[in-house]
Backbone bond lengths (Angstrom), bond angles and torsions (degrees), N, CA, C in turn:
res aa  C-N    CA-C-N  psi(-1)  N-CA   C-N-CA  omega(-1)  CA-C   N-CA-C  phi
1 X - - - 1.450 - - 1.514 109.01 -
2 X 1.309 115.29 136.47 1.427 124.25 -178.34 1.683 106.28 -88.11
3 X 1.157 138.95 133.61 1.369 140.61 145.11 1.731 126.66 -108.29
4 X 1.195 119.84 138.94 1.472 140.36 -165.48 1.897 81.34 -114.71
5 X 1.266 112.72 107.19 1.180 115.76 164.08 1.610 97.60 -124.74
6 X 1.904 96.70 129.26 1.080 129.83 -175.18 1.403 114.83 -89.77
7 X 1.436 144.36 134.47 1.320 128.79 151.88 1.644 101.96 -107.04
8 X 1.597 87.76 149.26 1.479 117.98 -167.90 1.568 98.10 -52.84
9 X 2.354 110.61 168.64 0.720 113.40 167.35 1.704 120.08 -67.07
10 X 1.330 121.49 166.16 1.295 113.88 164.99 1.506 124.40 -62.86
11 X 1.398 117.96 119.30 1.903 123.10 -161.91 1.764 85.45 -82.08
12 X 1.356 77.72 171.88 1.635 106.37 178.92 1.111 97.08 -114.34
13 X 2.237 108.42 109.79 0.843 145.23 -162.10 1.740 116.46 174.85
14 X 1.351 94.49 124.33 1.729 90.48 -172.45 1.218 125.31 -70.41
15 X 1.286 132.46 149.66 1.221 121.14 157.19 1.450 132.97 12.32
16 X 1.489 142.71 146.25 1.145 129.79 159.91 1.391 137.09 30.83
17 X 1.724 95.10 42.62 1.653 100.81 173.80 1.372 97.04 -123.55
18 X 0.990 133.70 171.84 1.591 157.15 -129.68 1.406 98.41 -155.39
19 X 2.170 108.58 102.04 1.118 93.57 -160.74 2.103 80.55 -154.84
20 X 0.680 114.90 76.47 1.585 146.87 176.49 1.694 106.64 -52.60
21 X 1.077 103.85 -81.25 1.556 120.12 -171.82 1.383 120.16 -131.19
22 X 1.420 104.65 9.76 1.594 117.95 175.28 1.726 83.52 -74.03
23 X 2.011 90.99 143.01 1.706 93.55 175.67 1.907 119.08 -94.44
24 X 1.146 89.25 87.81 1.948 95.27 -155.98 2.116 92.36 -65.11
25 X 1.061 106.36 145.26 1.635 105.45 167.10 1.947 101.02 -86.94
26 X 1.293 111.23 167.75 1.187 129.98 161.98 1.345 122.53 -113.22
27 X 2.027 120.21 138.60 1.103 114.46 171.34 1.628 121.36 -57.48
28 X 1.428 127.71 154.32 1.063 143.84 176.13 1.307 114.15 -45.57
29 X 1.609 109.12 -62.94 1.212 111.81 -177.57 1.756 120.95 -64.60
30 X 1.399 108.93 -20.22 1.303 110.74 172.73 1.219 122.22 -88.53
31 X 0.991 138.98 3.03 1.701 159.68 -176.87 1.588 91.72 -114.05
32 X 1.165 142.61 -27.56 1.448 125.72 177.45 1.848 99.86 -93.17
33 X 1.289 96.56 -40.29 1.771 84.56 -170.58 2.114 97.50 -72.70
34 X 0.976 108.09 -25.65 1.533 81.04 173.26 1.812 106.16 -86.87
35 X 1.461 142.13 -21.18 1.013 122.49 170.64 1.723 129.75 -48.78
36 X 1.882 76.69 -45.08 2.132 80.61 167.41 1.110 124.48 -75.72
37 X 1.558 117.90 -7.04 1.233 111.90 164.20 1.729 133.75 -68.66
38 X 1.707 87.70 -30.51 1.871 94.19 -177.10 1.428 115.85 -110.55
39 X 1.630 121.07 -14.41 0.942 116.94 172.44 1.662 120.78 -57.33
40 X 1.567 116.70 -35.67 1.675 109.46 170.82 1.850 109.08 -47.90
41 X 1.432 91.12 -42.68 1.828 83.98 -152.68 1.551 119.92 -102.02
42 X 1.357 104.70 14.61 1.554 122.54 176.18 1.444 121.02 -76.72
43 X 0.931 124.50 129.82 1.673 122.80 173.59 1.570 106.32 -65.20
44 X 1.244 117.19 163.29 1.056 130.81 148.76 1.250 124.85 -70.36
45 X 1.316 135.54 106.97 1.652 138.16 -153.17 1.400 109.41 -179.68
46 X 1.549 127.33 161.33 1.309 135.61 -168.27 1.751 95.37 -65.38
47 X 1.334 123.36 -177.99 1.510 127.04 -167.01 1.747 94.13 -171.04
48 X 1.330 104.85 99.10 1.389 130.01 170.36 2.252 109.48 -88.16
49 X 0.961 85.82 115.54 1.589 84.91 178.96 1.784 118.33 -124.67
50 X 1.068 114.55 142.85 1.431 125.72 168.55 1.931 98.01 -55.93
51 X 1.320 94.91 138.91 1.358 104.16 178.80 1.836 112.52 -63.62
52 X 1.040 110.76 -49.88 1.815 125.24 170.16 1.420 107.02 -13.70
53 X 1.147 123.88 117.23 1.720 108.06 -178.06 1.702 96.62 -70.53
54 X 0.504 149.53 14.91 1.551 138.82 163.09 1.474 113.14 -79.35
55 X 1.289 125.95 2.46 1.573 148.07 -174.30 1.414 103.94 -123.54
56 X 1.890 110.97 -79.02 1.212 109.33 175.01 1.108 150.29 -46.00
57 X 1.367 117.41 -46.45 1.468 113.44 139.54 1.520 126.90 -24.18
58 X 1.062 110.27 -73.70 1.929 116.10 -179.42 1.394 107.08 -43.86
59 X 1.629 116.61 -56.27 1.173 111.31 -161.15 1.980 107.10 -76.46
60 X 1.542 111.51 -19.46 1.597 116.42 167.62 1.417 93.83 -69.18
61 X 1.095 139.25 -8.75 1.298 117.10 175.89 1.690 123.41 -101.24
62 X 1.378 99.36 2.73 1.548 111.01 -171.20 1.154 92.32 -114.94
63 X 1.282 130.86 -41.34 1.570 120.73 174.21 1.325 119.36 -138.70
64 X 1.299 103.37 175.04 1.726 108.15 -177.88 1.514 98.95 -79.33
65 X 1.727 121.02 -64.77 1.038 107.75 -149.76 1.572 95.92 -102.01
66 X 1.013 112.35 122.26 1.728 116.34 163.46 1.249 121.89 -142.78
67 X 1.493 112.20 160.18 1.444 124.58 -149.57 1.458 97.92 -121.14
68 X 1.658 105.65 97.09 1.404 110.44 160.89 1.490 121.60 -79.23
69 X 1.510 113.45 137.64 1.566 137.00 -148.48 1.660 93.09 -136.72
70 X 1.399 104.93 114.52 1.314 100.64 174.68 2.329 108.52 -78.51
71 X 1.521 78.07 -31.11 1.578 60.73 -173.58 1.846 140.77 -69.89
72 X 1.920 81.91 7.99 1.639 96.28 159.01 1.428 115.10 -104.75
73 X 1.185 129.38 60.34 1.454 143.35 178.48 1.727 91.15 -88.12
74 X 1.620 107.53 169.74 1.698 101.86 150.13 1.464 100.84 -100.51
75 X 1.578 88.66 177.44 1.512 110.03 -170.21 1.768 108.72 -59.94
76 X 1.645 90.96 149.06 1.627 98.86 -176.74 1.394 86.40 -96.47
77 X 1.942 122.32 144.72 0.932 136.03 -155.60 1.209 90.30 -122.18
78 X 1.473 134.20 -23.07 1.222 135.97 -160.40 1.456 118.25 62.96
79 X 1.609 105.04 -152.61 1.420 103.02 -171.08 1.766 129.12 -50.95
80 X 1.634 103.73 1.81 1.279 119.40 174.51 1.789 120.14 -83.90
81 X 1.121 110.01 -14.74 1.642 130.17 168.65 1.501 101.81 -47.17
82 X 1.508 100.17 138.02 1.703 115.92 165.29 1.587 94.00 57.78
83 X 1.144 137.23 11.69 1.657 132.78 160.40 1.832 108.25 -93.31
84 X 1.560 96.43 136.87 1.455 107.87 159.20 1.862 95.31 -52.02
85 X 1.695 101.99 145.02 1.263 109.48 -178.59 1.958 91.49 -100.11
86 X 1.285 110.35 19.18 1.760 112.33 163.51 1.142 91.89 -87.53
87 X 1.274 142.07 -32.64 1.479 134.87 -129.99 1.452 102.40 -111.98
88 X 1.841 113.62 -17.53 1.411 128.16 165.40 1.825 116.45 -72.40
89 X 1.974 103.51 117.94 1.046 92.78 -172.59 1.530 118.26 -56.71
90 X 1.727 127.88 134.09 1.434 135.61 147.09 1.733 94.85 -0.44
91 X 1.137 113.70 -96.58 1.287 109.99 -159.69 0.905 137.00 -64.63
92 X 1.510 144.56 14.83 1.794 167.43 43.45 1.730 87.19 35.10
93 X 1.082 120.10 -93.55 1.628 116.42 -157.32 1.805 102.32 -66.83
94 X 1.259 128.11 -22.48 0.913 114.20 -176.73 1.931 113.91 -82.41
95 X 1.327 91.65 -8.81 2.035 100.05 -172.50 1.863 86.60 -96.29
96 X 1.226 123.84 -6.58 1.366 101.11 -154.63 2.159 76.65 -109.82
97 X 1.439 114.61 -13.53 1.858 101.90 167.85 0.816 108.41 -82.48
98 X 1.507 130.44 -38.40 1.528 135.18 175.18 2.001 114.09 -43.59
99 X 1.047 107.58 -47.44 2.034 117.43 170.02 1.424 114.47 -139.30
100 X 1.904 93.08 84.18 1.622 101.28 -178.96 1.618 117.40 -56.07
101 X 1.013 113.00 -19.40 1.320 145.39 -170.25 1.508 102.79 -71.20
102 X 0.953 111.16 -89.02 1.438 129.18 -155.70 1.606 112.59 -75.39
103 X 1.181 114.44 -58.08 1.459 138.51 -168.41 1.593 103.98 -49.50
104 X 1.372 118.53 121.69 1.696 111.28 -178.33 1.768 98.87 -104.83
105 X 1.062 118.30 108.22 1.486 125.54 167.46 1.612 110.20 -40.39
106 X 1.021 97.94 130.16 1.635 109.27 172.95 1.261 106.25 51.37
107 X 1.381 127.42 19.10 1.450 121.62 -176.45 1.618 128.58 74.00
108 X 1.518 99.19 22.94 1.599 134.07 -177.53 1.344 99.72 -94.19
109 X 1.400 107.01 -161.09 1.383 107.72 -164.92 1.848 111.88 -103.37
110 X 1.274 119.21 157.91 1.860 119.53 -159.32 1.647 100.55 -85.08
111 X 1.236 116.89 -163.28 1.626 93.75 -169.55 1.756 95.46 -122.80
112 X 1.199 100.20 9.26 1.797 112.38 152.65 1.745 130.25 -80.66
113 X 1.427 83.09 -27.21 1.553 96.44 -163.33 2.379 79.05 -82.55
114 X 1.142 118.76 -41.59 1.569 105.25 -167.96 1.785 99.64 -84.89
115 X 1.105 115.05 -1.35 1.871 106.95 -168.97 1.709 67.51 -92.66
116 X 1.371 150.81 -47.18 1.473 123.03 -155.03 1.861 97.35 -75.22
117 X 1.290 101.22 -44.41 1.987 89.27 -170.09 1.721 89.33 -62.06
118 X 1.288 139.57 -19.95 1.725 111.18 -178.43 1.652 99.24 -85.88
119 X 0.906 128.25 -18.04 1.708 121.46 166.71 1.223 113.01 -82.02
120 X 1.419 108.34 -14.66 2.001 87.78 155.14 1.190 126.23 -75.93
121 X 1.271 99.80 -30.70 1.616 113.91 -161.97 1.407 97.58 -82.13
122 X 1.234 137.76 -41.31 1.365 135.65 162.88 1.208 101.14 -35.81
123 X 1.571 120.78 -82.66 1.488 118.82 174.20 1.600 118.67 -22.63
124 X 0.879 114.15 -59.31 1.554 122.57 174.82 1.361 129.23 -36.69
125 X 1.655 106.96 -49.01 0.944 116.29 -169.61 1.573 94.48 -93.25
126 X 1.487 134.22 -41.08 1.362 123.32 -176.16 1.742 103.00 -63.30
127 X 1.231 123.42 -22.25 1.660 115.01 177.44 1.640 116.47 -63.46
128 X 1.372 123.10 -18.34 1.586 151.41 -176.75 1.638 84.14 -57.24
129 X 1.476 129.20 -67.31 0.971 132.87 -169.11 1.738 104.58 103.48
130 X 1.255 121.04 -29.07 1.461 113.02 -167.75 1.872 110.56 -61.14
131 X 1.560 96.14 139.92 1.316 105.50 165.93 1.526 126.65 -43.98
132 X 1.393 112.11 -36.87 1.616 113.37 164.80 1.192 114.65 -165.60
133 X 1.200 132.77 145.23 1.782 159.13 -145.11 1.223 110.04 -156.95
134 X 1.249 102.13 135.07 1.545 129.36 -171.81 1.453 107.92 -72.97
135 X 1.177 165.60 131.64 1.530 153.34 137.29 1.384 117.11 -103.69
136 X 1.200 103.83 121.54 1.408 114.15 -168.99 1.860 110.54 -104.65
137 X 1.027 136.61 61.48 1.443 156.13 161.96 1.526 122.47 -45.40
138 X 1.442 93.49 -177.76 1.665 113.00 160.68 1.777 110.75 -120.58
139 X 1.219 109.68 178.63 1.376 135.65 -167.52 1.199 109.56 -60.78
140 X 1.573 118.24 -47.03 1.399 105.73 168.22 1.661 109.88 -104.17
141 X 1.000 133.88 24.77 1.397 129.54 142.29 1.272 103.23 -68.62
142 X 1.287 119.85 -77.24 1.518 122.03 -176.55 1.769 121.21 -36.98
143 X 1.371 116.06 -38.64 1.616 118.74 159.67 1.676 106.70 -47.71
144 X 1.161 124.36 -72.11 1.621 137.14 179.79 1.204 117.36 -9.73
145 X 1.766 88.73 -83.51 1.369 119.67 167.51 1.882 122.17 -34.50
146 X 1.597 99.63 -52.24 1.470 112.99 178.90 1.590 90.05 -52.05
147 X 1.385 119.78 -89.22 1.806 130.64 -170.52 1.468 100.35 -31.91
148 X 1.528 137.04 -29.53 1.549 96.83 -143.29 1.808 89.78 -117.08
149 X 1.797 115.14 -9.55 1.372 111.61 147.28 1.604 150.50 2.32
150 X 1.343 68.50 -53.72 1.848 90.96 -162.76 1.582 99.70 -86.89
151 X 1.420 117.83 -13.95 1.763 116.43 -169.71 1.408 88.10 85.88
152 X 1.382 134.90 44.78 1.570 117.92 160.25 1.598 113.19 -95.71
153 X 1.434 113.10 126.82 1.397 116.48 178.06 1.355 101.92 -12.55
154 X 1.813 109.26 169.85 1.387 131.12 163.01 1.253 107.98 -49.05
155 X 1.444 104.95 -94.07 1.619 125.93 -164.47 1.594 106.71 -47.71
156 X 1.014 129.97 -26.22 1.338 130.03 -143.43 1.980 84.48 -105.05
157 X 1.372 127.90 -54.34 1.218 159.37 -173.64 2.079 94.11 -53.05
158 X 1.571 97.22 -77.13 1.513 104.31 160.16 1.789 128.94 -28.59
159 X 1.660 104.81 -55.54 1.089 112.00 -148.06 2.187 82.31 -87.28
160 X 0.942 99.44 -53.48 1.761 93.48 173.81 1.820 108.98 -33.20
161 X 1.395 94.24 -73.43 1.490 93.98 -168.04 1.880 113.30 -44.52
162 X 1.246 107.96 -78.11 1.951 85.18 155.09 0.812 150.83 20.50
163 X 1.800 102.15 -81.86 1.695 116.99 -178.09 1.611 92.40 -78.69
164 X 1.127 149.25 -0.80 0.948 133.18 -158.08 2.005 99.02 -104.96
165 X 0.834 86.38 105.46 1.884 102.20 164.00 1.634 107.52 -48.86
166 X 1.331 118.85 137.54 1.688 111.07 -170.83 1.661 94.52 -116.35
167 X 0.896 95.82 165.09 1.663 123.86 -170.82 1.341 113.92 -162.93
168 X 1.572 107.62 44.46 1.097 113.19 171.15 1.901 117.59 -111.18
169 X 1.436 103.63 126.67 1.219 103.17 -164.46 1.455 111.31 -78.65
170 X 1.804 135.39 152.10 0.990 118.86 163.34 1.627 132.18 -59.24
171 X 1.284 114.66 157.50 1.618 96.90 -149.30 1.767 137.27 111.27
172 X 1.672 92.09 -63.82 1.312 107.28 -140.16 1.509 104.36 -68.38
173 X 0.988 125.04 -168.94 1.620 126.23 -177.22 1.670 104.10 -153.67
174 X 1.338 98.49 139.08 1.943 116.50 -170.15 1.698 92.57 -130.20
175 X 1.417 95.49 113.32 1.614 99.45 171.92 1.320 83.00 -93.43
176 X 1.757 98.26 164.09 1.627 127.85 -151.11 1.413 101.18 -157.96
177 X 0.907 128.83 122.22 2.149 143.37 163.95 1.468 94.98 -99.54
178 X 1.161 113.81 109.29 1.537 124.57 163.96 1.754 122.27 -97.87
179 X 1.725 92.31 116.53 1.500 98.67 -167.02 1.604 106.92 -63.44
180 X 1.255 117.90 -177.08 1.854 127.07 150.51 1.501 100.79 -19.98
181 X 1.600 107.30 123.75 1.555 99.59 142.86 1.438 144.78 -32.65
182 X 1.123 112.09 113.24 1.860 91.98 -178.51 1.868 102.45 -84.89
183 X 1.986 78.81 171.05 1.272 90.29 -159.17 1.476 124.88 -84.06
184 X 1.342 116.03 5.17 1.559 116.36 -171.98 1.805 103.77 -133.20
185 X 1.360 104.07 158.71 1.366 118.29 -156.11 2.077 85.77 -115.74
């Protein structure tokens, strides 16, 4: 199965705040200049979206019918949401590099507990049956998704995406070949 995973327009949100699963809106004009950007080069295909209007929107704008999936949200950061990540004590972000894994920021969710809701949603979307589907995400959905592709274990799949620094632009789009389901949840 082919996937077109989308990341959202850029939300309206300043600089250097820490904003996970807060539901930020997007300006107008920036939700149209990326619509004309992907509407030429998009297939025609199902369109799975993160509930966050920073997704939904885009993806209501690429299609009529789409299937919002909460378990492609980004990560809940907890009480660290809508905070400058200056304003997060050093030693909070430094316990949460120490066990990318485990450690729930601000008392949000660990980055095991969101690599399992993106292996549902994988599941989900490979049960559709279609040859290829649109997913319209965030930055670290789109990391997940990249790692857990290939059939690479959980933890191992999780703990990659993580360490992995993103450089994903708003907008942009990461086609994806998704192997066999793997076998553990």
């Amino acid at each position: 199965m082919n996937l077109i995973l989308v990341r959202h327009p850029r939300p309206q949100v300043a600089p250097g705040i820490c904003y996970g699963s807060t539901d930020l809106p997007v300006a107008d004009d920036e939700l149209a200049r990326v619509v004309a950007a992907l509407q030429p080069v998009l297939p025609a295909a199902p369109v799975f979206s993160s509930p966050l209007q920073r997704c939904a929107l885009l993806a209501r704008r690429l299609a009529r019918d789409v299937i919002l999936d909460g378990d492609l949200a980004e990560m809940d950061f907890g009480a660290w949401e809508n905070r400058a990540w200056d304003d997060i004590a050093r030693a909070d972000v430094d316990a949460w590099a120490a066990d990318l894994l485990h450690y729930r920021p601000g008392g949000g969710e660990n980055v095991l507990a969101v690599a399992r809701r993106v292996l549902r949603a994988l599941d989900a979307i490979r049960a559709r049956g279609a040859g290829t589907a649109i997913v319209v995400c965030h930055a670290g959905t789109i990391r997940l998704m990249s790692a857990l592709a290939a059939g690479t274990p959980l933890e191992p799949a999780a703990l990659a995406a993580a360490a992995t620094p993103h450089q994903i632009p708003y907008g942009a789009t990461v086609p994806l070949t998704l192997a066999a389901a793997p076998k553990q949840l």
